[in-house]
C-alpha positions in Angstrom: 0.0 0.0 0.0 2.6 2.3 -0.1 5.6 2.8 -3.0 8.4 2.5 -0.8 7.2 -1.1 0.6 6.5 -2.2 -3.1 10.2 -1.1 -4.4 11.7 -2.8 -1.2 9.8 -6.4 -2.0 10.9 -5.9 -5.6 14.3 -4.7 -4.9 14.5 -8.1 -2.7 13.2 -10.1 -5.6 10.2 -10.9 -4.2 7.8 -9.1 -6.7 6.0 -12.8 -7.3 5.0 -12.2 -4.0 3.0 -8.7 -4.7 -1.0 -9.7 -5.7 -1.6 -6.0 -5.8 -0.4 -2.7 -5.2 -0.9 1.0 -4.7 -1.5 3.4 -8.0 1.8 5.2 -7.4 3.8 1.8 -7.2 1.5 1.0 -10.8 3.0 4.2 -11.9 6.6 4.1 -10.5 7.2 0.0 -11.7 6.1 -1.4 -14.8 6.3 -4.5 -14.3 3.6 -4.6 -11.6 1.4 -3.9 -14.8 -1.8 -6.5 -15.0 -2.0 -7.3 -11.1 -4.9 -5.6 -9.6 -4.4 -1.1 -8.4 -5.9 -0.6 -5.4 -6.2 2.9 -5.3 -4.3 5.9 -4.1 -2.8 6.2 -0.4 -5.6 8.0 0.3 -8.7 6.1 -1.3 -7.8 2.4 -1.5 -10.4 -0.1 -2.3 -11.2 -2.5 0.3 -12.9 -4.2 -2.1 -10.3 -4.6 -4.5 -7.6 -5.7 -1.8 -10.3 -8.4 -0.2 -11.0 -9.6 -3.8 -6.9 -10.2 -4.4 -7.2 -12.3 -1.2 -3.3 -11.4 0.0 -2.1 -13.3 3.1 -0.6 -9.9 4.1 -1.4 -6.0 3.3 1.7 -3.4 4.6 1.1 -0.5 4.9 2.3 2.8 6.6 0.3 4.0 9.1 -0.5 7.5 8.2 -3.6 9.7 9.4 -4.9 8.7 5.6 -4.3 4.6 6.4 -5.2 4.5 9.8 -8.9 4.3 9.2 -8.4 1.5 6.5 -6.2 -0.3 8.4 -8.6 -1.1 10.7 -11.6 -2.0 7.8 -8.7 -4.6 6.8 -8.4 -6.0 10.0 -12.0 -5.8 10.7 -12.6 -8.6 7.3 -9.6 -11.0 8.8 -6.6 -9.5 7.0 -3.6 -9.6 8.8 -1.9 -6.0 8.4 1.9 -5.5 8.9 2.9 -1.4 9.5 5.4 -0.2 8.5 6.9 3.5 9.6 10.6 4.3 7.4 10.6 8.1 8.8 14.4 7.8 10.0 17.0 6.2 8.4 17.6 3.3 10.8 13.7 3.3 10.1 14.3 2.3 6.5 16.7 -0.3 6.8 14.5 -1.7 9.6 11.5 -2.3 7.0 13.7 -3.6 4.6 15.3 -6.3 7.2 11.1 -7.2 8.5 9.6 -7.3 4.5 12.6 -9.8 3.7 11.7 -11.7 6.8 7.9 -12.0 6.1 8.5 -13.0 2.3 11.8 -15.5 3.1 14.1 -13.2 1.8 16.0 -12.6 5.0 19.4 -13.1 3.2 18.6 -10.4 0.2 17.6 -8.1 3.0 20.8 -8.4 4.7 22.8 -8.0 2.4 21.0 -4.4 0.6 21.1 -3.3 4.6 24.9 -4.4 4.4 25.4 -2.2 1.0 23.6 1.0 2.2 25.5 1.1 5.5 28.8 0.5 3.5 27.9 3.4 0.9 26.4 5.7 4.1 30.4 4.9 6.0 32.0 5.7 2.6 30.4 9.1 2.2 31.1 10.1 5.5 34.9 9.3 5.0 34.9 10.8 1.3 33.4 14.1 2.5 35.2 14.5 6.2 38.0 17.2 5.1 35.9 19.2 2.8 33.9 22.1 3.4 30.4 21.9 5.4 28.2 24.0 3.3 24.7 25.2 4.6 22.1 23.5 2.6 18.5 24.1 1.6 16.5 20.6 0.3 13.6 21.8 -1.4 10.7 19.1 -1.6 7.8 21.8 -3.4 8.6 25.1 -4.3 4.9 26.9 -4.7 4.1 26.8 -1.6 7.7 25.9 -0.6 8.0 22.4 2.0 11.8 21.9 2.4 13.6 18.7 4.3 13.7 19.8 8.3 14.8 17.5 11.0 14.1 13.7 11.9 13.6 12.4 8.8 15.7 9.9 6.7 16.7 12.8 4.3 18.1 15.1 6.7 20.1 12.3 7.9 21.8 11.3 4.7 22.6 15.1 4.5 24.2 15.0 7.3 26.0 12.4 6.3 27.0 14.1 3.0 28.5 16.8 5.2 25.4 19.4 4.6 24.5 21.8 7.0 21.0 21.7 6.5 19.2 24.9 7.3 15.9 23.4 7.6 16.2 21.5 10.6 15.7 24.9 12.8 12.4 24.7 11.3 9.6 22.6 12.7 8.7 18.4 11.5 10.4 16.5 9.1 8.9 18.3 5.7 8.1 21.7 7.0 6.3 24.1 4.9 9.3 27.4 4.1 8.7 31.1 3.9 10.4 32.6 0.8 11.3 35.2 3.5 13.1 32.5 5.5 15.0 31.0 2.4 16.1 34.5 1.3 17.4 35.5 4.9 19.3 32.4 5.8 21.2 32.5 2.0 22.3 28.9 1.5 25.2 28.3 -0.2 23.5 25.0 -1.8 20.2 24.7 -3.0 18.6 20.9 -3.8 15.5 20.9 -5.3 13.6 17.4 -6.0 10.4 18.9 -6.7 8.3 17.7 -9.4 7.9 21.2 -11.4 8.8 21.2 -14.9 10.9 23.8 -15.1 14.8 23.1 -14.3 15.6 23.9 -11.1 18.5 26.6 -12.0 16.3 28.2 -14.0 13.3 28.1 -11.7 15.4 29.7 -8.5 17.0 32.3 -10.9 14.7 34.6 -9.5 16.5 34.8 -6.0 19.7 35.8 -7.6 20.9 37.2 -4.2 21.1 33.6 -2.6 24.9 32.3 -2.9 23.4 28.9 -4.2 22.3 30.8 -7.7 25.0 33.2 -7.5 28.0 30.4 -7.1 25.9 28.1 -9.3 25.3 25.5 -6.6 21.6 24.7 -7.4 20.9 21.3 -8.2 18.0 19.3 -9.3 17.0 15.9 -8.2 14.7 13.4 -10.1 11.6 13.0 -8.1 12.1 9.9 -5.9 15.8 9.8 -6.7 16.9 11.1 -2.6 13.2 10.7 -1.6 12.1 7.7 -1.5 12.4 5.4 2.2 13.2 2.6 0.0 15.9 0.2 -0.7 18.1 2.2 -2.4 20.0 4.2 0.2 23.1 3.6 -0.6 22.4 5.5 -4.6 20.7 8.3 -2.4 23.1 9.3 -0.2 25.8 9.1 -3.2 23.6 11.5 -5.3 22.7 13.7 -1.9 26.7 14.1 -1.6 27.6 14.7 -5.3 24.7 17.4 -5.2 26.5 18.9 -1.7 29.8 19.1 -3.6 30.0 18.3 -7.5 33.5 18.4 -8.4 34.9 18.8 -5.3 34.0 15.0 -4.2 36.4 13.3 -6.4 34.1 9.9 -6.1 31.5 12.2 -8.1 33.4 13.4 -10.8 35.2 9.9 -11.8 31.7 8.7 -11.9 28.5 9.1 -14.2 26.0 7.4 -12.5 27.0 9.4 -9.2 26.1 12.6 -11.0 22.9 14.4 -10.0 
C-alpha cells in the first residue's frame, strides 16, 4: 500500500510475491502492470484488496491509512505497519519485509550495502567544506527537508548543513522570507515542477546557491524515496553537496545528479 514497501519487496526479488499494489507503485514500476491497483494512499479499495485475497497488506500507518487499516483487519486480513521516517527506520522495514517473504538473506545484504555506501560518504566528505544547505521538496508553496527524517540524515552524512532543521517536522512548509534570509550556499531541489531547477530559482539571484551556481536538481524519488536504495541516495545527496569537489562524483557518471 505504499511505494516504498513495493520497491523494497521488488528490490528483494520478491515481486511474485505482490498480488496488488498502490497506483503510485503501478505508476513508478512497470512490471507490476496487469496485477490488480488498489487505489491511491488515500482512497484504497477494500474491495479490490479483499477480492486479491493477499495473506498480508503493509502498509504505513499515516492519518490517511489509519482508518483503513482497521476496515482490513475488521474482514480478517492480517496488516503488517510499517513506519521508514528515520534512516535506521528504512533499513529496519527492509530487514522485517525480507523476513515476512523468506528473503532474510537479500535483505541483509541491501542493509549491508547502504550502510557500506552511508560509512563511505562520511569518509569521502570528512576534510571538505560543510556547506549550509537548503533541500527543497515543493517550491509553490515551498515544504523543504527539516529535521528527523531519513533525508536530513543522509545530508548529514553528505557533510550538509542543513538549514531546515531549525524549522519545525520532518517536511516543513518554508517562507520565501526564511530561504532568502538564511542564503544557502547550496540549494537541492527534488520537486516535481517542470521547469529546471537553475532556471526556476534564478529569480533569488541574491542567494549564494544561484550566484555560485550551486543549485541542483534531483529526479523525483531519486533522494526521496524510504526505500531500498540508500546507498544511490546518499551518493547523489553528496555529489549534489559538492559536485567536483567529491572526487568519487566526478570519476563517476551514475554518481552525478
Amino acid at each position: 500500500m505504499n511505494p516504498s514497501l513495493s520497491a523494497m519487496l521488488l528490490a528483494l526479488g520478491a515481486g511474485d510475491t505482490l498480488v496488488a499494489a498502490d497506483e503510485w507503485s503501478h505508476r513508478n514500476h512497470p512490471e507490476l502492470a496487469g496485477r490488480p491497483n488498489v487505489g491511491g494512499l488515500t482512497d484504497p479499495s477494500l474491495e479490490v484488496v479483499v477480492a486479491a485475497q493477499p495473506d498480508l497488506v503493509v502498509l504505513v500507518p499515516s492519518f490517511e491509512q489509519r482508518d483503513f487499516r482497521a476496515r482490513l483487519e475488521a474482514v480478517g486480513i492480517e496488516v503488517l505497519a510499517l513506519d521508514p521516517k528515520s534512516f535506521e527506520d528504512v533499513l529496519g522495514a527492509i530487514g522485517t519485509l525480507g523476513r515476512a517473504v523468506g528473503r532474510s538473506a537479500a535483505a541483509e545484504a541491501r542493509i549491508a550495502a547502504i550502510r557500506r555506501a552511508r560509512d563511505a560518504v562520511e569518509t569521502a566528505v570528512r576534510d571538505l567544506p560543510h556547506p549550509s544547505v537548503v533541500f527543497v521538496l515543493q517550491r509553490e508553496p515551498l515544504f523543504v527537508v527539516g529535521s528527523g527524517s531519513f533525508i536530513s540524515e543522509m545530508l548529514e552524512s553528505a557533510g550538509a548543513r542543513n538549514l531546515g532543521a531549525e524549522l519545525d517536522g520532518p517536511y516543513p512548509r518554508a517562507a520565501l522570507e526564511w530561504l532568502v534570509a538564511r542564503a544557502p550556499e547550496a540549494l537541492l531541489d527534488s520537486s516535481t515542477d517542470p521547469q529546471p531547477a537553475p532556471d526556476y530559482w534564478a529569480q533569488l539571484p541574491s542567494l549564494p546557491a544561484v550566484r555560485d551556481q550551486r543549485v541542483v536538481g534531483l529526479g523525483p524519488g531519486t533522494a526521496t524515496l524510504p526505500g531500498p536504495w540508500l546507498d544511490r541516495a546518499v551518493w547523489t545527496v553528496a555529489c549534489a553537496v559538492h559536485g567536483s569537489r567529491l572526487p568519487s562524483c566526478a570519476d563517476r557518471a551514475e554518481l552525478r545528479p
